[in-house]
Residue, then its C-alpha position, 0 to 999 in steps of 0.5 A: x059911315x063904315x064900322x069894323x070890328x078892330x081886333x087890334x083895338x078890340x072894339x068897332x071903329x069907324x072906317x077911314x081909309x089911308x087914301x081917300x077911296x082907296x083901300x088896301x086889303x091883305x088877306x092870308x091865302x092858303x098853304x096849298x099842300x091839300x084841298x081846302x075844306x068849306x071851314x077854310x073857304x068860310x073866310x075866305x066868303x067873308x073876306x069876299x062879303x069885305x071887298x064887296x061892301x068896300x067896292x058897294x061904298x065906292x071904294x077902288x080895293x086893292x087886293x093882296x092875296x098869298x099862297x104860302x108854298x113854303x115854309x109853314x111847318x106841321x106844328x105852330x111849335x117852330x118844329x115837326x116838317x113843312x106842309x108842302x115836303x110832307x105833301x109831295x112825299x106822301x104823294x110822290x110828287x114834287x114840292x113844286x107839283x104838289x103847290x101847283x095842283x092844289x093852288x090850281x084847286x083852291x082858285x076853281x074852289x073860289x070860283x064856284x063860291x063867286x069870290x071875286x080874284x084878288x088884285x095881286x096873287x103872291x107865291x111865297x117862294x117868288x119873294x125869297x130875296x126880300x125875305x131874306x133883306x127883312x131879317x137882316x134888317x131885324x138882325x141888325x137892330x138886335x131882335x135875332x139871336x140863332x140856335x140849332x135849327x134857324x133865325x130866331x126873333x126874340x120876343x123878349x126885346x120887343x116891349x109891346x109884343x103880343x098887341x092883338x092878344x086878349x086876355x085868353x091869348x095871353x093866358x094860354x101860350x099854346x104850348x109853344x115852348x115844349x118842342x124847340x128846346x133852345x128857344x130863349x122865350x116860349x113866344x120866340x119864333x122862327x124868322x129863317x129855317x136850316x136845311x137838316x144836315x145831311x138832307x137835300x131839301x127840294x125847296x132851299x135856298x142860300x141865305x147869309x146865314x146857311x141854305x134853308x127856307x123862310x118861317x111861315x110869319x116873315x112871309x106875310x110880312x114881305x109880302x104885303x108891305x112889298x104890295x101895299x106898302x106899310x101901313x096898309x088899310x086892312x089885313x084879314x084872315x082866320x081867327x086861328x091866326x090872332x094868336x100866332x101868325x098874326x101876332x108874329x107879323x105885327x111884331x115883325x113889322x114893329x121892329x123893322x119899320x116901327x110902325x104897325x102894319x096895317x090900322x085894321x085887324x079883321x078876323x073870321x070865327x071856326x065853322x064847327x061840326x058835331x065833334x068840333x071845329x073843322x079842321x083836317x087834323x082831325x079828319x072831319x073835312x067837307x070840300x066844295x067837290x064832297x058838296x058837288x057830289x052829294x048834288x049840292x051847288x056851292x053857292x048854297x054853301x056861300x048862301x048858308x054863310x050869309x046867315x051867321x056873322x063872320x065873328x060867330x061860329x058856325x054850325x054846319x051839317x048835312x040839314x043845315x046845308x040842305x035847307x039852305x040849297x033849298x032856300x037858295x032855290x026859292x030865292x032864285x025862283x022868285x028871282x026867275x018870276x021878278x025878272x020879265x016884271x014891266x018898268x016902272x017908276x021907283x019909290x020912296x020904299x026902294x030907297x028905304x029898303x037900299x038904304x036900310x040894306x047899306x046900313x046893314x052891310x056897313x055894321x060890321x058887315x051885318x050880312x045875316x039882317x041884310x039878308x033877312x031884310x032881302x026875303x021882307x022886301x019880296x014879301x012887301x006889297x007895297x013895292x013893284x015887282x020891278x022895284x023887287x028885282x031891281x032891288x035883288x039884283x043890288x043886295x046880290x052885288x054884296x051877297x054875290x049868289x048870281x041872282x042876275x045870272x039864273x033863269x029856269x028852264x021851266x021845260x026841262x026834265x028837272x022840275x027846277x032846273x036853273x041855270x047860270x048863264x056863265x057857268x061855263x066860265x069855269x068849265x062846265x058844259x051846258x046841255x039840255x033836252x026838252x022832253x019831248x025828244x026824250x023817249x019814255x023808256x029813257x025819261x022812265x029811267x031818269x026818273x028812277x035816277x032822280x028818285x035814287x039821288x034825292x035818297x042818297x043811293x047813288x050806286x043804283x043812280x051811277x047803274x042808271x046813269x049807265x044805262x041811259x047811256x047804252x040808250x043813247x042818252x048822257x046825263x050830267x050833273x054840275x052843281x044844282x043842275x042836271x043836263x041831258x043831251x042825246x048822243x051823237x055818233x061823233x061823240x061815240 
């Protein structure tokens, strides 16, 4: 049996799909008029972690992602710019640039973290049409009235507005009232946008009630019943999204169809730092490309994530992360020294332990005891080193850290140097040298380099980097890898 955390019901239900063995999932993708920061991609693992327990219970999952390139503005208000405007002015570049660019970045992003690609990836502004069918749907059953700037809908007519609400979101209306003067009700929100008078905007279009673009929560609302029809199984996304966004789909969906849009309402918590969440208005953001440069592979980030429940918090640091590129590696060393182990039979301890570990993954997504359930069957005795990996690469199916992918070329200058075998799927060159090739004045200077990087002192690891290279020598690092090869004189 599968139990979710409903935050519509606000309790754990027993999973039942709509179709039997199917099930469609809906997940909010990101506004892409910056790069996404680890907090960001925290839900976006734990929406992967969802579709892999779904698929581990035989499920077929049909996955519903977006990317918003329109109409979220700067303040949840209904006021202040859209993102992506603001984006290409600040960068001089076009609405349409700018979306592409940091699209093409969220999905290498989601790559490195091993997240698997949805079914079915939606722009908002290839559904402007059906958008725009929905508030004339809402227009006429009467829960539209329009004001100055837009379409709005009026929360007032709608009797159970608010469903996923607790008793905080109903306390605090999150100052919504304040910058749209005419709205009729604090909680009324923007269905359609008006183009600013005198302003050619460089995303607008014709609609019946004047050029403009759609709100941020009409949107979702298109496009995952469009894709997964209503009701659908399971609509994810952050825990920002509950009082608002969320909230603003349902009601919609509720007018329109008279039906809730999806049964199940599943939600990721903050990822916090020292001064607070993560977040980029407060400018204390990671990237998964700040990561690569401090030498820290992006699968130790998803690690680090297995240890904390999607529905916690989660602190992260430079020791948090470090300690976990660290325990990734002994993971994948004991991975590297299982992997050659001889065929033997399996016991009734292995299917204990896969079934323990289904039990785990089925609680709600219980992915931190899975985990620790994972380093108890390495340690234990009384299983083969077959039954071990056997079992490792069946917990890595859930965990997605690439265990059946890594083998350590125990040879090379890099003491534990691992290497995943399909690394290049996303670009990155393999190289390698044995050390012997190498000469001692070059392999002296790789090992000053070395050294420089684990103190964190990389102006003197870029010199030497430079200096090997006037030696004949390139070295690179990608993730938690460094390649050397020698240069040829093609390459010069």
């Amino acid at each position: 049996m599968i139990q979710f955390y409903n935050t519509l019901t606000k309790q754990k239900e027993k999973f039942e799909s709509i179709k039997p063995n199917e099930v469609g999932l809906y997940t909010c993708g990101p506004t892409v008029y910056w790069f996404a920061h680890v907090g960001n991609l925290r839900t976006y693992i734990f929406e992967d972690l969802l579709k892999r327990v779904l698929k581990l219970n035989g499920y077929e999952v049909k996955h519903v992602m977006n990317i918003t390139d329109v109409g979220h503005l700067t303040s949840d208000s209904d006021s202040g710019e859209d993102k992506l405007e603001k984006g290409a002015r600040q960068e001089q570049k076009s609405v349409w640039e700018i979306a592409e660019f940091y699209t093409s970045q969220f999905l290498k992003d989601l790559k490195l973290l091993n997240i698997e690609d949805s079914t079915i990836l939606v722009k908002a502004t290839d559904t402007i049409k059906e958008q725009i069918e929905l508030i004339k749907i809402l227009e006429q059953k009467g829960y539209t009235y329009i004001i100055t700037d837009g379409i709005y809908f009026d929360t007032s007519k709608l009797k159970k507005y608010g469903k996923l609400w607790g008793e905080k979101e109903k306390t605090e209306l999150r100052g919504r009232i304040e910058e749209v003067k005419e709205k009729k009700n604090p909680t009324d929100f923007a269905l359609w946008k008006f183009s600013p008078k005198n302003e050619k905007r460089q995303m607008e279009w014709v609609s019946p009630w004047g050029i403009g673009f759609p709100g941020w929560h009409t949107e979702c609302v298109v496009m995952s019943i469009e894709n997964l029809g209503i009701p659908f199984d399971i609509h994810c996304g952050g825990i920002d999204h509950v009082s608002i966004h969320h909230t603003n789909e349902i009601a919609q969906a509720d007018a329109a169809y008279a039906t809730i849009m999806s049964n199940y309402w599943m939600h990721g918590e903050f990822l916090n730092v020292k001064d607070g969440k993560m977040s980029k208005s407060l400018g204390n953001i990671t990237t998964i490309t700040d990561l690569k440069n401090k030498g820290i592979s992006p699968l130790a980030y998803r690690y680090q994530c297995l240890n904390t429940h999607y529905r916690q918090k989660m602190n992260f640091s430079d020791e948090s992360i470090e300690f976990s590129q660290n325990t990734l590696e002994k993971l994948y060393e004991k991975a590297s020294d299982l992997k050659e182990s001889a065929k033997t039979e399996l016991s009734n301890i292995f299917d204990e332990y896969k079934n323990k570990f289904l039990d785990f993954v089925n609680d709600d997504l219980n992915i931190p005891s899975a985990l620790a359930l994972c380093w108890e069957m390495i340690k234990d005795k009384n299983l083969t080193d077959f039954e071990k990996y056997s079992l490792l690469h069946e917990f890595d199916t859930v965990f997605g850290l690439r265990i059946k992918d890594v083998s350590i070329n125990k040879k090379s200058f890099v003491n534990k140097q691992f290497i995943l075998k399909s690394i290049d799927d996303i670009g990155l060159p393999i190289w390698s040298a044995e050390l012997s090739s190498i000469p001692s004045e070059v392999l002296k200077l790789i090992e000053e380099r070395v050294k420089a990087r684990n103190e964190k002192n990389w102006q003197i690891a870029d010199e030497l980097r430079d200096k090997i290279l006037n030696n004949g020598w390139s070295i690179e690092d990608n993730d938690n890898q460094t390649f050397i090869r020698q240069i040829k004189k093609r390459d010069a």
